[in-house]
N, C-alpha and C positions, 0 to 999 in steps of 0.2 A: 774494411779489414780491421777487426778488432786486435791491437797490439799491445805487448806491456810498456807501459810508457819506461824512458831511461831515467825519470824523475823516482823511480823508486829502487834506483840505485846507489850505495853507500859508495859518499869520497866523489861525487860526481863534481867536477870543475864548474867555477860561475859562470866561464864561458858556454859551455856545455849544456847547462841549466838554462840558461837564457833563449840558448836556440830551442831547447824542448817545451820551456811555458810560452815563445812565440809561436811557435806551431799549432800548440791547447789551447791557444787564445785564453791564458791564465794573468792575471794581474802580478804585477812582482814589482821589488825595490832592487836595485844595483845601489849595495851600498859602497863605498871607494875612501880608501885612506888619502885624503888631497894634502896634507903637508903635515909633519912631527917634527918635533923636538924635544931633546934630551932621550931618555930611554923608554924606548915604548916596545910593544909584544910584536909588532910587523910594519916595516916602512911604507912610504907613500906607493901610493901603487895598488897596493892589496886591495882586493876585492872579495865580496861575499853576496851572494844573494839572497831574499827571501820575500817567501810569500805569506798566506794567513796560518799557514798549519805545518812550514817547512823549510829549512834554510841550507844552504849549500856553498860550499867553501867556508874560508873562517877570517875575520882578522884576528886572532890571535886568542881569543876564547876569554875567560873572566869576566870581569862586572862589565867593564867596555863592549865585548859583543852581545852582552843579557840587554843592556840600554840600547843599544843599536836596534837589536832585535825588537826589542818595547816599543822605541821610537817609530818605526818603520812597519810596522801591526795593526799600529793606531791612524798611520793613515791610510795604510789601503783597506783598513776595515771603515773609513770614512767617505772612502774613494778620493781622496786627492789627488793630484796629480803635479802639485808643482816642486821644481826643486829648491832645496833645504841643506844649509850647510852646517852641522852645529862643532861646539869646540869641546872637547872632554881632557879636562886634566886628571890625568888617570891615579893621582897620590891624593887630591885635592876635593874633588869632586868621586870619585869612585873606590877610595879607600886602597886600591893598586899597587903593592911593592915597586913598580915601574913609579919612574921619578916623573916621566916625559908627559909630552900633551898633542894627543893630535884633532887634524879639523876632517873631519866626515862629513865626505858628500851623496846625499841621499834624493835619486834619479827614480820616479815612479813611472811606470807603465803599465798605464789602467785599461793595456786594448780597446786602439781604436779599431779594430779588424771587425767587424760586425758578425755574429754568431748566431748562427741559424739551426735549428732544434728542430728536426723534424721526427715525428710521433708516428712509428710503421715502418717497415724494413720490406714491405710488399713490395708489389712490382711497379706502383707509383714512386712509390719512397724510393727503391733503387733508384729510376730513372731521375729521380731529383737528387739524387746524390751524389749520381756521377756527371750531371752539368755543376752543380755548385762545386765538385774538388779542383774544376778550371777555374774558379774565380776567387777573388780576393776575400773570402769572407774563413770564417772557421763553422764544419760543419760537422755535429753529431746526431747520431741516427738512435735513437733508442728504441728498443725493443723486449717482449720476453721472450721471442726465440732466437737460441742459441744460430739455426741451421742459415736462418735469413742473416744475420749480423755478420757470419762467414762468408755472403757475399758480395758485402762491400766495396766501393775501389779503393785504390790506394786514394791517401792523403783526408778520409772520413775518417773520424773517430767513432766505433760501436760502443752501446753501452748496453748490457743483460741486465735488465730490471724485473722481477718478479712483478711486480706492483707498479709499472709505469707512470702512475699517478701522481704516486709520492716520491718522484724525484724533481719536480716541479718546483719544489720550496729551495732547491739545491743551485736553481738555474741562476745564469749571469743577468742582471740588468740589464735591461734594453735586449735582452734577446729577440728572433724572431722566431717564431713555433709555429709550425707546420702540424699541424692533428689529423693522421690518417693511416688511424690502426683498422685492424681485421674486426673489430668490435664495437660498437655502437654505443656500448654503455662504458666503456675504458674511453671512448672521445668522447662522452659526455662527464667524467670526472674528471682528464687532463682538461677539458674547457673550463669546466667549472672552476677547479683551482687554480689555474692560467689567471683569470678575470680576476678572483679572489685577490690575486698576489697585486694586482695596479700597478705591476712595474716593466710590462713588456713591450716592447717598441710595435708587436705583429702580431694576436693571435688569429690564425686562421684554421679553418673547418674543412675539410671534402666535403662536398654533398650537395643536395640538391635545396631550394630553398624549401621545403618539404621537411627536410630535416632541419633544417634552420629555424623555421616555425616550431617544430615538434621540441626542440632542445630550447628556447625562449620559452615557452610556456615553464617548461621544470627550473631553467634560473630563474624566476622570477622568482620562483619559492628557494631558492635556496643561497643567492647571492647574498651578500651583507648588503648589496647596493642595487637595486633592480638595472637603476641605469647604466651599471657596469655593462650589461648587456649590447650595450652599442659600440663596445671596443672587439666584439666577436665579427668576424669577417668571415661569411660566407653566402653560399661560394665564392670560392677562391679560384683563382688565375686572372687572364688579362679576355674581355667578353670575344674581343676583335680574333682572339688567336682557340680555335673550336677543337674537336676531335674526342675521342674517347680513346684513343691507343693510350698505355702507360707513357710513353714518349711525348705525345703531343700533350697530356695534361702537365709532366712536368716542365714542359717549356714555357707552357701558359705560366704555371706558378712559378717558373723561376724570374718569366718578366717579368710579372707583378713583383716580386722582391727584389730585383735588378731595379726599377723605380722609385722604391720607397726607402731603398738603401741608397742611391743616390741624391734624393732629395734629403733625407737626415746629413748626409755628408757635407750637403750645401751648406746646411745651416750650422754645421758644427765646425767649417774651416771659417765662418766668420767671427765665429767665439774662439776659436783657436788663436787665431790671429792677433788677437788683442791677448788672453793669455803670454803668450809667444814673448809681445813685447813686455812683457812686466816680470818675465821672467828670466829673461836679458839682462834687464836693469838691476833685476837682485842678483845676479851672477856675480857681474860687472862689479856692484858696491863689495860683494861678500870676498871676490878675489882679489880687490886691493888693499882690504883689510889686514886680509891675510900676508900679503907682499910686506904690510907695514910693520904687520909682529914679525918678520923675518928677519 
């Protein structure tokens, strides 16, 4: 079901915002006033959110929320993800009639929710759309027609794309992309420029190795890198789980990305982990600082 997101409403709360980029599977900062003094534009407490192109609620507006904004830009256009507390003296450092100074804590959320992009709105593509809105992942369906995108189930995101191809350059890192349009030559330019990009955790093909032969021969000539060639996955599904109904290939392919989303998760709670603790410990030093200018 293609909806208008509540993110393109004016005056929406950071609360509010947050549940709608968790849902998008969108990266965002929660920026948060953690302690003032003297006179400042909004007490501790205040919050505001933002992502790369849009920010919601406010701490108090002037030079202080332009540098917030700045601050918090630059890392989720870097992808960071750890937190950061800085200090702004708003007369001193930001030129601010406010005499006061407060300490900004800035919480990134670079979605761990893994994002699955599948290419076709057909009767495959529904049937894989409406197992993945059960599962933990965030799932968009792109298409150029309107009439397929209408029916989707709840909790898919639709997306009407004229040119399917070129919304590829737009996608999240590490997505997983599913290619299975009505068109043969549309899934040989979302492949193409899929592979082009070298930033996707999963591209996969429909089709028989037939096509997979026939589509190798033309990236060879067209790839920056022939051997990108070897990150294309097809056929796609799990071999053990067979059938040709729309239902049974999307179970196949949903196992197969049920697997390979589990296995990347393996290995990123063990880098989490170690993150985790060193980001404790700068909490930990940043909040007694602050207790000390108190």
């Amino acid at each position: 079901m293609h909806t208008e997101s509540l993110l393109n409403q004016a005056n929406l709360s950071w609360l509010k915002a947050c549940q709608e980029l968790e849902q998008l599977g969108q990266p965002y900062c929660l920026a948060t006033v953690l302690a003032h003094s003297g006179s400042v534009p909004r007490s501790s407490g205040a919050k505001m959110v933002i992502t790369t192109n849009a920010q919601y609620d406010t701490l108090g507006g002037g030079h202080l929320e332009y540098q917030v904004i700045a601050l918090a830009r630059d890392k989720l256009t870097a992808q960071q993800s750890d937190m950061q507390i800085e200090r702004f003296a708003l007369a001193a450092d930001l030129g601010q009639c406010c005499g006061g100074a407060v300490q900004v804590l800035f919480e990134f959320f670079q979605m761990d929710t893994p994002s699955v992009i599948i290419y076709g709105a057909g009767h495959v593509g529904q049937s894989l759309a409406t197992i993945l809105s059960k599962l933990p992942c965030h799932t968009t369906v792109i298409d150029n027609r309107q009439t397929w995108l209408e029916q989707l189930p709840l909790g898919v995101q639709g997306t009407l794309a004229a040119n399917p191809e070129q919304t590829v350059r737009s996608l999240r890192d590490n997505s997983y992309l599913v290619v299975m349009t009505q068109d043969h030559q549309l899934d040989y330019d979302i492949v193409a420029n899929a592979l082009n990009e070298r930033r996707f955790m999963f591209v996969g093909l429909i089709g028989s190795q037939g096509k997979k032969q026939r589509f190798e021969y033309r990236l060879k000539e067209q790839l920056s890198n022939p051997e990108l060639i070897e990150a294309l996955t097809c056929p796609i599904g799990l071999a053990d789980i067979t059938g040709k109904l729309p239902m049974q290939v999307a179970v196949s392919v949903a196992g197969q990305l049920i697997a390979l989303m589990n296995k990347q998760q393996t290995q990123q709670n063990k880098q989490d982990n170690v993150v985790l603790w060193q980001q404790a410990n700068s909490a930990r030093k940043a909040f007694s600082e602050i207790m000390d200018e108190g």
